[in-house]
Structures are given as structure tokens and as C-alpha cells.
N, C-alpha and C positions, 0 to 999 in steps of 0.2 A: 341521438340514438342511431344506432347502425341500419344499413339497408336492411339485413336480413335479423332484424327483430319488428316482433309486429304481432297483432293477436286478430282473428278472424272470430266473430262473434254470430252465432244465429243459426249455423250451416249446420244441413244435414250431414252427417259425419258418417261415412260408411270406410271404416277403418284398415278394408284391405283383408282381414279374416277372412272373408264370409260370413260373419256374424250378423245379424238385423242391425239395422244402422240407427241412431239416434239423433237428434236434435242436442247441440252443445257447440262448445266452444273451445278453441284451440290456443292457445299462447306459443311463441315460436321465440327464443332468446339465441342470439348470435349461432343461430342457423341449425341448430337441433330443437324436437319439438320439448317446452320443459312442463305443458302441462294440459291436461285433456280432461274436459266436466262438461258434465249432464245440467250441471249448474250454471246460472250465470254469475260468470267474471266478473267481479270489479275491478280487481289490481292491477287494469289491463296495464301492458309495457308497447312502448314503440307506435306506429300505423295503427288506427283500428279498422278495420277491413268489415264492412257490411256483405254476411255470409245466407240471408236469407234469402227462402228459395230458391238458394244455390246445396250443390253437393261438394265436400270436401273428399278426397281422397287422396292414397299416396299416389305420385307419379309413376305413370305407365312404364313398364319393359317389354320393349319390343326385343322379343325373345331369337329373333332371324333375321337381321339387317343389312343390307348391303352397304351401307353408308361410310364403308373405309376410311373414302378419299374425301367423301364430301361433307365429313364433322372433322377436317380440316381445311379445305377448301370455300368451304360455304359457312360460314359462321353466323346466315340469320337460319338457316336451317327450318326454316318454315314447314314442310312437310312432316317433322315431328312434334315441335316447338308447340305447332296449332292445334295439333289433338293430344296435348298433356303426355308425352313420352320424355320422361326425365331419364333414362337409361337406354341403351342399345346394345345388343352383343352382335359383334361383327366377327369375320373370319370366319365365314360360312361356307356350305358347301365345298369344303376340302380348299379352296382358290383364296388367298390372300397374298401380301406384298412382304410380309415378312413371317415366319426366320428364312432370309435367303442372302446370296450376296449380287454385286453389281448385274453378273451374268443371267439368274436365277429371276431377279426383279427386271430387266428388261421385257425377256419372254413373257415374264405375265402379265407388265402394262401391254403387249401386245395382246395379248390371249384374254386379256380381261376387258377391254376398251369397251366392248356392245355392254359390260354390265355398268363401268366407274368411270368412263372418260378418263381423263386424267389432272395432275394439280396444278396444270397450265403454267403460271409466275412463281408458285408453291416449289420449293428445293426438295427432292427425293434424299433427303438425310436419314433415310433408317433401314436399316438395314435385320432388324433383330425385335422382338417384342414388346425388349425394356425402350427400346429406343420408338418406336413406335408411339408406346403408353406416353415416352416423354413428351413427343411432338402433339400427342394429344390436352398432356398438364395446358399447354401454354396458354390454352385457353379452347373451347365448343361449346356448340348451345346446350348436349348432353354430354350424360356422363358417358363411357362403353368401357364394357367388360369384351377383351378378345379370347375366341379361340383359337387355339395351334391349326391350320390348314393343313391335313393330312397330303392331299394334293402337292403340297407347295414344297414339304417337307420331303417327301419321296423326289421331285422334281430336285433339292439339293443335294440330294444323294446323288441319284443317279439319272439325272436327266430325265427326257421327254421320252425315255427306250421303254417300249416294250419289254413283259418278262416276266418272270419272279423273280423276284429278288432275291438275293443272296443272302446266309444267314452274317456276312460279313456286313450287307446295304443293311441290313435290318438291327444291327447292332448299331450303326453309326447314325441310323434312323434315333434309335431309340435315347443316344445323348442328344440331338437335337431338341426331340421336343421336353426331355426331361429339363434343359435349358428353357428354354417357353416356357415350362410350370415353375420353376425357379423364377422367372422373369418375371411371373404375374398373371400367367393365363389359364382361365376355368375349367379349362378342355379340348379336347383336342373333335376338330368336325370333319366330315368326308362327303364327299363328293364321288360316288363310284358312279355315274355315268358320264364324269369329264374324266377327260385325258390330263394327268396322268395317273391319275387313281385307279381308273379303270382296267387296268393294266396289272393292280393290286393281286394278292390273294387273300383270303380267311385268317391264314396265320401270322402275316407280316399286320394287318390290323388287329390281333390282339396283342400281342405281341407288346407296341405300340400303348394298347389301350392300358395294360399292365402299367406302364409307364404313369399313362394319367391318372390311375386308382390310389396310386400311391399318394398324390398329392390333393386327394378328394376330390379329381375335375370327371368331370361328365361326358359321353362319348356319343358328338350331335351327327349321326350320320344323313345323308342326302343318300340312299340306299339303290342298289343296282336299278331295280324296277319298280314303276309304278302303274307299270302296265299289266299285261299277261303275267308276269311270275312276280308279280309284288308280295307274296305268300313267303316266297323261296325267298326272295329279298331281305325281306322282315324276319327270316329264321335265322338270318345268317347271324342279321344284326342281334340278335337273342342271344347266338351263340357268344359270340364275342364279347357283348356284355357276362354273360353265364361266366367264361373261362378267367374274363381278364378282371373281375369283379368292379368294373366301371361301371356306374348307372349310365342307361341309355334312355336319351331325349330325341323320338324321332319327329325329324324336321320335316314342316310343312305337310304334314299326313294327310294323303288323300285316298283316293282312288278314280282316278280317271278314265282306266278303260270302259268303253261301252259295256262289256262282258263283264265289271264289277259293278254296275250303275245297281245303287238300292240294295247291294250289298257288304256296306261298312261291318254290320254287327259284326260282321264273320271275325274279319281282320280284329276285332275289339276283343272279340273271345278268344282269340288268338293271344293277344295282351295280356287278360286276364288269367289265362295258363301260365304264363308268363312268370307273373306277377305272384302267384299264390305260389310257385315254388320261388319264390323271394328274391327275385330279378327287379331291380326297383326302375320301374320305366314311367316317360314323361313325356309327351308330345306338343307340339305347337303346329296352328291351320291360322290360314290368314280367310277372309269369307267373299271369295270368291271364286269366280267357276274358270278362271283365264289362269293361265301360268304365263313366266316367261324368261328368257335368257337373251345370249347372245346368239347372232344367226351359226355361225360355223359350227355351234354345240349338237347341231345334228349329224353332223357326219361320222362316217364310220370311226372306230380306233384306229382300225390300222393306216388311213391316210391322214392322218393326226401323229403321228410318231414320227419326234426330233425336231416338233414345236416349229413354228410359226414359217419358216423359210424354208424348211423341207417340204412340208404342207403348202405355200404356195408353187413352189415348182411342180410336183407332182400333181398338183390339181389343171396346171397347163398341159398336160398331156391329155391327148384322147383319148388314148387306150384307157387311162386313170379313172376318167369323168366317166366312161361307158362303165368301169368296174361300176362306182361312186353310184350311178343314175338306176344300174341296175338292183342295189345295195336296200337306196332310198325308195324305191317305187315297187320292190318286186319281194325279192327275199328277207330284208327288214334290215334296220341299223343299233347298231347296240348303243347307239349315241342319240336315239330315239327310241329305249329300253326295249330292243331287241323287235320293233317292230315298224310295219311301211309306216310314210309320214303320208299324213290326211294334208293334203295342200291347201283343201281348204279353211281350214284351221288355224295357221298361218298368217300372222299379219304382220305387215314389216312396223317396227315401233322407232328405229333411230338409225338416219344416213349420216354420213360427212360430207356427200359430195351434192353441189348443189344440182346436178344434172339427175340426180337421183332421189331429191325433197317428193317429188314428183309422185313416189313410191311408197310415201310414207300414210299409215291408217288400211291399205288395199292388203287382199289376200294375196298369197305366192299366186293362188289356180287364176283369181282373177289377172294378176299382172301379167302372167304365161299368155293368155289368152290374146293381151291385147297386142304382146311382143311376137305372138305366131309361134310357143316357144311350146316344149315340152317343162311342167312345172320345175321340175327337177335342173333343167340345165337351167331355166332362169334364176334357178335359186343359187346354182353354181357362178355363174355367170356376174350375181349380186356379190359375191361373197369376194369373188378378184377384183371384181372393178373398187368394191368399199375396204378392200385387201385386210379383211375382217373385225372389221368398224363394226357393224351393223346391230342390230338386235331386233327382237320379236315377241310378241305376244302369241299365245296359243292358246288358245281356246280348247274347249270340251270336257269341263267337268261334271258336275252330279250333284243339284241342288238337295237330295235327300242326303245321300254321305256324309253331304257339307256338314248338314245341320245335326247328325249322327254324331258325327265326330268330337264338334263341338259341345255337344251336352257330356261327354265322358267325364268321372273325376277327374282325370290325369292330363285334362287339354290345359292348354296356355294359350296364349297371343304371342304371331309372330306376323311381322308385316311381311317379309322376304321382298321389302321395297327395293326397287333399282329405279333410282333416280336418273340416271342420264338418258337419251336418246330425244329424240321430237315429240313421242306420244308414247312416254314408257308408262306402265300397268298405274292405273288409279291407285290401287293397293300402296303405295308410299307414304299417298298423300291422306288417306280414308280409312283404311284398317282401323283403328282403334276406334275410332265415332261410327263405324259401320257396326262394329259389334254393340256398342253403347246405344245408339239410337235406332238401329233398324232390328234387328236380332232382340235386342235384350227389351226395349221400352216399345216397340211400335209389334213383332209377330211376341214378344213375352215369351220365349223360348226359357231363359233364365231370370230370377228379378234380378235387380241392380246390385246389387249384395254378391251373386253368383258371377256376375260380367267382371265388377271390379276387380275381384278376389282370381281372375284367369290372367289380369295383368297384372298384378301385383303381388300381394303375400305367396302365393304359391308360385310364378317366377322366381322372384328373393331365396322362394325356401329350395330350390334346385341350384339356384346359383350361389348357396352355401354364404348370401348376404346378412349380418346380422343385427344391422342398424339401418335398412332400408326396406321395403316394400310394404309398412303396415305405419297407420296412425297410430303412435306407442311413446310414452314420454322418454325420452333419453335418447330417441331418434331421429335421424337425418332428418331435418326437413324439407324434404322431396317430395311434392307436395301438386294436385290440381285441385282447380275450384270452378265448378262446370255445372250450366244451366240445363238438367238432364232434358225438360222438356225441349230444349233448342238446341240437343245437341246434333248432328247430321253430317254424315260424308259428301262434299259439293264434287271432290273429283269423278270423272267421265273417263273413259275410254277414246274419248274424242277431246277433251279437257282435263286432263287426268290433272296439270298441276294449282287446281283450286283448293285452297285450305279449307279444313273443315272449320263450322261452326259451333255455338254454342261454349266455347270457352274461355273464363274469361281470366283465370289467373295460371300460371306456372311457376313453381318455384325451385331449384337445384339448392341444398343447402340455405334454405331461406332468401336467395338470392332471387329476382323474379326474371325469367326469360318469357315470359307473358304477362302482360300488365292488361287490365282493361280489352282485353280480345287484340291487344297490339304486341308487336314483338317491343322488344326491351332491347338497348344494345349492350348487356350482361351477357359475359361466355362462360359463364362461372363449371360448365363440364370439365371436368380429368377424368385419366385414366383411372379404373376403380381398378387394383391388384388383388388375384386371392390369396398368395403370400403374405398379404400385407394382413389379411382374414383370420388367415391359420398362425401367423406373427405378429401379432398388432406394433410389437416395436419396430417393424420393417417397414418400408417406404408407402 
């Protein structure tokens, strides 16, 4: 009998609806599931899996992933593998490696390094989406669905310039990414407080979004502000969904300014306006109160135009660094949504250079302090010497909002993990067993039925999946099997790359990338296409 047949007997079966979960037993035949009772099984076929006082459900979608480079680089992929994430959508925040060409993919393995490192011995062969998807076929520990990188895509048009765009850029825009939704990709995401989205207007993203409506994909923006005018931010994105008739998923929803602390609902009835005039919207929050990026992601737009070597010559001037300090510390940076950066807020997550390990876990205000330095020029000062390596955590969220948020119908799970640096965000590694075991089973915010159903059937059902995210006979078997009482996020902020607990199978297509709480050396992930969704005779 094949690996991926085998029948799991005994388990709590919470299906991925929402629905109240049951006691039963699963059968799993050459890797779809072919049958689901309340009854016990006799006919079992293949492995018999001992599923008591265990929970079955379908495998997690991490709905915000940075994980690019590293579900081809990293093939044990521990940080999802271990808390049951059998899906990832990458191509977030407007910044991805393809559609672009030689020129286009250099600048953003520059501009992107504080989030993805890079593929080290791994060949840079893709250039394009399909070609992407294929270097993912070859084998990962998940599957990923990508979206178009709004960012990336304006960046092939016309460069790292400042501007609006012409309705010529915006035509040549618009076969690019319609190429992407031909190619395979869900949607198209944004990024408006990186360079060079930022730079964007209102019309050239609908525009654009028209594009992706056409072929059913969804429009995930990273929106202007999440600070003082996250109102205005979130209206815009309204708009845009409203004209171009994309549904809008906004990404990582928070509210972090001190000035919105305890007042989520607002922004939710905002939604709900939204929504009753028939704007179909969807959100995903990761549950924590830290963000993070790359270090140069603060700085203004305007010494960011013409990408990574124009930016560092200009950042060697004095003149430059007094506009720059002035920018950061006084009047505010639109690259830090329009407002001063809290320094101490700030903690450096990932150096290259070893003179600089040193730097790594401490705030920017503390490191100034000990260099004799004004925050702001140490932070400059980091950014040439690491010649924009670096990255950061950031602190200062709103433990109410969080938990606001997260109880709305329309929330999901998105980890928004970045994996590379020395002490990049626990969030990578935790996300998904955070929400499982401290949220959902330890403060009972949701029962287990409600947790599951935020990573599963209702991701699936945004991501237009039709044999994925729910326990259903004729379905993928995508699949965890997880001891709710032990399940827990071990990563730390000081420890961030500790695997979660409590799980103890995984499987992609019946195939098991978690055996017994151990990884498995199966990469049974590919590329998932929604072409291939809206075509089933296509690839």
C-alpha cells in the first residue's frame, strides 16, 4: 500500500466549517480523503493511525507568509511543518522576486535581504510566476499559493522613480500582472508604505485591481497607514475594492497607534459599512503585539528613489542624513506611516557583519546611548555600515484590538513570518499554536471549532480552493493531527526559533511531512495555480 493511504481511527474530527466537531474516523486512499463516519471503520485500508485524544483537522493556511526564498531553500521547514501549516501564500506586501527581469530581481534581492536572505548554492532561475510555481513543483514542505507583488510590478515598469504614473505605465502595468493571473496567481498584494508602491496613486491600483477581478483573485493590500490615518488608509482600500470589484483581504489588521489603543471596533464598523453595501472583505492578524521589517523600511520615500545605490550614496552626505534625522525625529516619515519613529521601540532582529552580532536583541535608544550617538544617526549609521542587510522588530501594539480583531467573522490567520535574521519575530515559528493553544483553549476567546475554521475552511473559501481547507470526502488530504491539550508556542523574542508543540502528524496530499512530532524527509509541497481552479484541465 502506498505512503499516502492509511485511515486514522478515534480522533476528534473538527472538519474545518465551523461546525461542532465529532468523534469518527477518517480513511485517506492515494492522498484524497475517500471517507468520513461517525461510525467505526472496519474496511480500514493502508497504516492504522491511533487518533484518540487527538484532534484531526485540515492543514493550516498561513494566509501572510514571507517564506519566498525559504520553501525553496529550506526544505525541513520546521517553522511551519511544526505547527500544521500545509499551505502558505507568499508575495506579500507589494515586494516579491517575480514577475521581473535580471535588472528588476537584483534590486530586490538587495532591498529585500532584512526580510529573505537569500538562496545561497540555490540558482536564481525564475524570473516570472509560472516559472517561480515550477521551482516550487520540485519539491517544499508546503504547498504556496502566490500573489502578484504590486510593488515589484510597478518597479518593472518603471523603476524605483517617483511619480504617477502614466496612463501608458499603467497599461503596460496592467498586461504584466494579467500575465501573473494567467500564470497562476490568486491576487495581486500591496505594499504602500514601501518604496516603490509608495509612490503609487488610487487610480493606477484600481486600475490594476480590475485586472485581478477579472480572473476571481483578491486584492491583499499592506495599506498606507496604520498609524494616525489608518481610517483614510482603509478607505482608500474600500475604494479600490468598491470601483475595481476585487474582493479585498486586508493584511495583518491592526491598530497600533497609542491614539487607536481600545479602539478597534471603530475600524470594524467601518468594515461592516463596507460590507452591507456588498464590498466582500476579509482580513487576517497574526497575535502579537510586535511588528517587523527590514531596518531601511523607515526611511523617507524620497531618499529611497532609484533603489539601493542611489540610496546609499545619498545617505553619505550630510546634508542628506540632517534632512533624513530631521524627517525621523521631528516632522515624521512616511516610511514610518507618516509619523516620528519611537526609538525605543526598535530592536535590531538581524546583522551580517560580525562586528555588529553585538547589536543584536538591544533597542536603537539603548544602542545610541552606549555609542554617544543621536538615535537616529545610529540608526543611519547601522543601515551603511550593514549596506541594508539589517532588520527589526517593533514593538507597540494593543493587546484589546488584538483580541477585537481576532473575534470578527471575517478574520483569518496570517503568520507574516520572516524567517531570516539572528532573533527575527517568534511569530514564524508560534502563530498558528498561539492562536490554538493560548487564545482559543487556555483565555477560550473562541472554542476549537472557531480557531480551526480562521485557518482553514474560511482561508480555502477566499482563496477560491475547492478541494482543500475542510475534512470532506473527495478532498485533498491536507491534513493535522494535534494534541489540543499540548499544543503551545515555544518561540521567544529572545528564542524566537523554537518549534511549536503538541503536534504530532502532518500530511500534504496524504503524504506525512510530520510523523510522530518529527519532521519526515517528504517535500511533497507544489505550486497550487488558480488557473488550474478556474481550468481544472490546466496545469
Amino acid at each position: 500500500m502506498t505512503t499516502n493511504t492509511f485511515t486514522i481511527k478515534g480522533a476528534r474530527i473538527i472538519d474545518g466549517s465551523g461546525d461542532v466537531g465529532f468523534r469518527g474516523d477518517v480513511v485517506v486512499e492515494e492522498g484524497r480523503i475517500r471517507k468520513v463516519s461517525k461510525d467505526f471503520i472496519r474496511d480500514t485500508v493502508g497504516r492504522v493511525i491511533d487518533g484518540d485524544n487527538l484532534v484531526l483537522s485540515p492543514g493550516f493556511i498561513d494566509m501572510h507568509s514571507h517564506s519566498d526564498l525559504a520553501v525553496i531553500a529550506d526544505k525541513a521547514h520546521l517553522s511551519k511543518v511544526t505547527q500544521g501549516v500545509t499551505l502558505e501564500v507568499v508575495g506579500q506586501d507589494g515586494l516579491s522576486y517575480v514577475p521581473s527581469n535580471d535588472q528588476v530581481q537584483s534590486e530586490l534581492r538587495a532591498q529585500l535581504y532584512g526580510w529573505n536572505g537569500t538562496l545561497n548554492d540555490h540558482n536564481w532561475n525564475f524570473n516570472s510566476v509560472s516559472q517561480y510555481l515550477d521551482e516550487v513543483d520540485k519539491g517544499s514542505a508546503v504547498n504556496i499559493a502566490y500573489l502578484i507583488p504590486h510593488g515589484t510590478v510597478r518597479m518593472l515598469v518603471r523603476g524605483m522613480n517617483e511619480g504617477i504614473s502614466s496612463p501608458d505605465d499603467v497599461k503596460r502595468m496592467r498586461e504584466v500582472v494579467r500575465i501573473g493571473m494567467q500564470e497562476g496567481a490568486f491576487g495581486m498584494s500591496a505594499g504602500l508604505t514601501y518604496v516603490p508602491a509608495m509612490y503609487s496613486d488610487t487610480n493606477e491600483l484600481i486600475e490594476l485591481c480590475k485586472v485581478v477581478s477579472e480572473f476571481d483573485g483578491y486584492f491583499a493590500p499592506h495599506h498606507r497607514s496604520y498609524g494616525a490615518k489608518i481610517f483614510e488608509a482603509v478607505a482608500e482600500c474600500i475604494e479600490i475594492s468598491r470601483v475595481s470589484k476585487a474582493p479585498l483581504h486586508l493584511t495583518h489588521c491592526h491598530l497600533s497607534a497609542p491614539m487607536y489603543h481600545g479602539r478597534a471596533r471603530e475600524l470594524l464598523q467601518a468594515l461592516d459599512i463596507a460590507s452591507e453595501q456588498g464590498i466582500d472583505i476579509s482580513l487576517d492578524t497574526y497575535p502579537y503585539l510586535a511588528g517587523s521589517s527590514y531596518l531601511h523600511a523607515l526611511l523617507p520615500s524620497w531618499v529611497q528613489t532609484g533603489g539601493i545605490d542611489q540610496m546609499r550614496s545619498r545617505l553619505r552626505e550630510t546634508e542628506v542624513q540632517m534632512k533624513v534625522i530631521d524627517t525621523l525625529d521631528h516632522s515624521g516619515s512616511d516610511g514610518n506611516q507618516g509619523g516620528v519613529v519611537n526609538w525605543d521601540n526598535i530592536v535590531i532582529a538581524g546583522v551580517e557583519k560580525p562586528e555588529n552580532k553585538k547589536f543584536v536583541g538591544i533597542t536603537i535608544s539603548q544602542l545610541a546611548i552606549s555609542q554617544n550617538k543621536l538615535a537616529s544617526q545610529f540608526y543611519l549609521d547601522l543601515i551603511l555600515s550593514e549596506d541594508f542587510k539589517a532588520s527589526i522588530v517593533v514593538f507597540g501594539g494593543n493587546e484589546e484590538n488584538v483580541r477585537t480583531i481576532m473575534k470578527d467573522s471575517r478574520h483569518m490567520v496570517g503568520s507574516d513570518g520572516i524567517l531570516h535574521g539572528d532573533r527575527p519575530h517568534p511569530r514564524a515559528y508560534g502563530t498558528f499554536a498561539r492562536f490554538l493553544g493560548y487564545y482559543s483553549r487556555d483565555e477560550e476567546m473562541f472554542p476549537l471549532e472557531g480557531a480551526v475554521h480562521r485557518m482553514t475552511g474560511r482561508p480555502a473559501k477566499r482563496l477560491g480552493l475547492h478541494d482543500r481547507g475542510l475534512i470532506k470526502e473527495g478532498y485533498k488530504a491536507d491534513l493535522v493531527l494535534f494534541d489540543h491539550e499540548k499544543v503551545a508556542d515555544r518561540s521567544t523574542f529572545d528564542s524566537p526559533r523554537l518549534p511549536a508543540s503538541g503536534f504530532e502528524f502532518v500530511w500534504i496530499n496524504g503524504i506525512p511531512t510530520l510523523e510522530k512530532g518529527a519532521r519526515s524527509n517528504f517535500i511533497p509541497g507544489k505550486g497550487i495555480r488558480k488557473t488550474a481552479l478556474i481550468n481544472p484541465g490546466g496545469k
